[in-house]
C-alpha positions as CSV (number, residue, x, y, z in Angstrom):
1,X,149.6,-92.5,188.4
2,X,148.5,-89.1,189.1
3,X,144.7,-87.7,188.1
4,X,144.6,-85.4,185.9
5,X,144.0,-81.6,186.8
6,X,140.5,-80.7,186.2
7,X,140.2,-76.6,185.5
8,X,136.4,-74.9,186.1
9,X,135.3,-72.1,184.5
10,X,133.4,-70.9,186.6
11,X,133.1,-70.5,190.9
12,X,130.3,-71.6,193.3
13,X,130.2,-68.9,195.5
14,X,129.4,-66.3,191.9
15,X,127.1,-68.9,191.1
16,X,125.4,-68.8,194.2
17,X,125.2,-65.2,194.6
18,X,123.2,-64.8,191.0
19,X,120.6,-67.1,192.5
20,X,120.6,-65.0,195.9
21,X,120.1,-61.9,193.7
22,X,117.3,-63.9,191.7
23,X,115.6,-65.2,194.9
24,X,115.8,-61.6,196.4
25,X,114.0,-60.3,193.9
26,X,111.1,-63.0,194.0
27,X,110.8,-61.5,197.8
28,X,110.9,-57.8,196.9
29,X,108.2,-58.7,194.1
30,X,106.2,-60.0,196.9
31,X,106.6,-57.5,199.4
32,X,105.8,-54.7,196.9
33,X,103.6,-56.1,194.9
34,X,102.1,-59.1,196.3
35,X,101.1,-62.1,194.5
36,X,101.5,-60.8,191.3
37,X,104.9,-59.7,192.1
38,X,106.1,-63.0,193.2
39,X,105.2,-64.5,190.0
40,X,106.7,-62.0,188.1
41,X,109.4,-62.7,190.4
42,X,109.7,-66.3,189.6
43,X,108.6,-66.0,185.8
44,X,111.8,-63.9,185.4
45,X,114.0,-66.1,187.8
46,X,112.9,-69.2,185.0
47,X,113.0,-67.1,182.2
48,X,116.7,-66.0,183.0
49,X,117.8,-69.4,184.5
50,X,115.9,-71.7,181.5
51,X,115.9,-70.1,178.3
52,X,119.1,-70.4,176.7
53,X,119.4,-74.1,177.6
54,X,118.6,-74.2,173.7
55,X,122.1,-72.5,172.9
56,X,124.0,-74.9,175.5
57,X,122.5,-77.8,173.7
58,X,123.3,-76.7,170.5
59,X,127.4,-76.2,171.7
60,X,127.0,-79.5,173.8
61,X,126.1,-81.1,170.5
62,X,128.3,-79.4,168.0
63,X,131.2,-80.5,170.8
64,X,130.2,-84.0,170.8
65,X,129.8,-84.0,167.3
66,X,133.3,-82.7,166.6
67,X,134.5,-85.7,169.0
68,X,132.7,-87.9,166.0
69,X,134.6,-86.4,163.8
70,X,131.5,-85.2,162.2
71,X,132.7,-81.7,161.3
72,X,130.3,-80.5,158.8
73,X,127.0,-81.1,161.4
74,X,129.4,-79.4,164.6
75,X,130.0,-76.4,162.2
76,X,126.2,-76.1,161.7
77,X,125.6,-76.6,165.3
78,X,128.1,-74.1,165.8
79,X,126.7,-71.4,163.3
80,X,123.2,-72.0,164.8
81,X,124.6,-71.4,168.2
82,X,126.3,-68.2,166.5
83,X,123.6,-66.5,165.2
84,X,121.6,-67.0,168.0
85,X,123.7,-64.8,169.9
86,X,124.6,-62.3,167.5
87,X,120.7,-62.1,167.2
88,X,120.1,-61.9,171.3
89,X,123.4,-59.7,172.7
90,X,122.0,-59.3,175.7
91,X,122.3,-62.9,176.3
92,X,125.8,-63.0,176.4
93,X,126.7,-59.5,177.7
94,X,124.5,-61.0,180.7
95,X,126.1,-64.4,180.7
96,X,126.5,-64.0,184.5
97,X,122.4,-64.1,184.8
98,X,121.1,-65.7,181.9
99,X,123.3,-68.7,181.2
100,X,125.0,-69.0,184.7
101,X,128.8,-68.6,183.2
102,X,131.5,-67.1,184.8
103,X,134.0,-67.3,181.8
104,X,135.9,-64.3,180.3
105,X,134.8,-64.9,176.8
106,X,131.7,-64.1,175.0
107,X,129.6,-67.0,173.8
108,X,129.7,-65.4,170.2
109,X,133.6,-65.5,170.4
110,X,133.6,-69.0,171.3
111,X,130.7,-70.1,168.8
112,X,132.5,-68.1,165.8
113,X,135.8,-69.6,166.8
114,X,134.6,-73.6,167.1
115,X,132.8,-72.9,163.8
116,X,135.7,-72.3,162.3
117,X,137.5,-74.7,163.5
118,X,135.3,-77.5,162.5
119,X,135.6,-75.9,159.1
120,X,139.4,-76.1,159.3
121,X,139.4,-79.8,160.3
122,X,136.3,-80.6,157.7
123,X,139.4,-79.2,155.1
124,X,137.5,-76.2,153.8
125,X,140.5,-74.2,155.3
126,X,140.0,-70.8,153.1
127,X,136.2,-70.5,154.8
128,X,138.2,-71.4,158.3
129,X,140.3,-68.1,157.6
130,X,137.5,-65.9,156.8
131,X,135.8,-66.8,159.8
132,X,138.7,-66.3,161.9
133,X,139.3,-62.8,160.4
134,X,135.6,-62.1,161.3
135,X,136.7,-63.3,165.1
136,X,139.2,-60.9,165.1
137,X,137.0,-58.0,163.3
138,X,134.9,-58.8,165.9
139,X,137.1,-59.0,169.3
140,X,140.7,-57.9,167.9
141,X,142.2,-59.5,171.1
142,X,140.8,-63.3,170.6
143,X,143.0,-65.8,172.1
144,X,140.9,-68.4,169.9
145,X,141.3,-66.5,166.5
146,X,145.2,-65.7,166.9
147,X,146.8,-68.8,167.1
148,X,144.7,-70.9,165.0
149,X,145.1,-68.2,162.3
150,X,148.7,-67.9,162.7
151,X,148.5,-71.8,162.5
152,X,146.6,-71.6,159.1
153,X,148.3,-68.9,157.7
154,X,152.0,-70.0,158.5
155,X,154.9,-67.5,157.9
156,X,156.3,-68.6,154.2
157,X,159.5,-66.4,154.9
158,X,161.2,-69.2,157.0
């Protein structure tokens, strides 16, 4: 029996070259400024690696959630997640820095998308649509949004 191929999202050596940038700037705050610069240094270093562990959570929970087959609280989750980062952009535009992910899609995109979805699995599929119009509003190229819209929305000519 073979094992089953695992894909990443992401890639060390990015990973590692964010925290070399981070660290770097902990030393230049010190050099320049001193003490003061290194904690500014290292307040920013936690602030930008910490902070959205909040948003991870709440996608880490609306995921487990959905494996309950508890749609209705993953949707929330979801939503909450959404908001978030429609309310903090520079959070996901900065993804690289802030939430150490080296995907190609937005957080938003994904949030918006698994919202739906546990809409369209809850049964409320008309809300499902609407959000996946408002994906596609949003990012007109969604691989998310496409499919599962074509899937809701099938072709009543054949």
């Amino acid at each position: 029996m073979t094992k089953p191929l695992v894909v990443r999202t992401y890639s060390w050596w990015r990973m590692g070259l964010v925290l070399a940038i981070l660290f770097t700037m902990q030393i230049g705050g010190a050099l320049v400024a001193g003490l003061p610069g290194l904690l500014v240094g290292t307040a920013l270093y936690f602030a930008a690696r910490f902070a959205p562990r909040r948003v991870k959570k709440l996608q880490k929970n609306g995921l487990q959630l959905m494996g309950e087959e508890k749609y209705s609280e993953a949707a929330e989750a979801f939503a909450t997640a959404f908001q978030f980062f429609d309310d903090n952009r520079w959070y996901d535009r900065n993804r690289h820095f802030t939430l150490l992910d080296y995907s190609g899609l937005d957080w938003r995109e994904m949030m918006l998308a698994n919202c739906a979805a546990c809409h369209a699995l809850a049964g409320n599929k008309n809300l499902a649509k609407q959000l996946y119009r408002e994906c596609l509003t949003l990012y007109p190229e969604s691989r998310l949004a496409k499919p599962a819209l074509l899937f809701l929305e099938p072709d009543n000519n054949g």
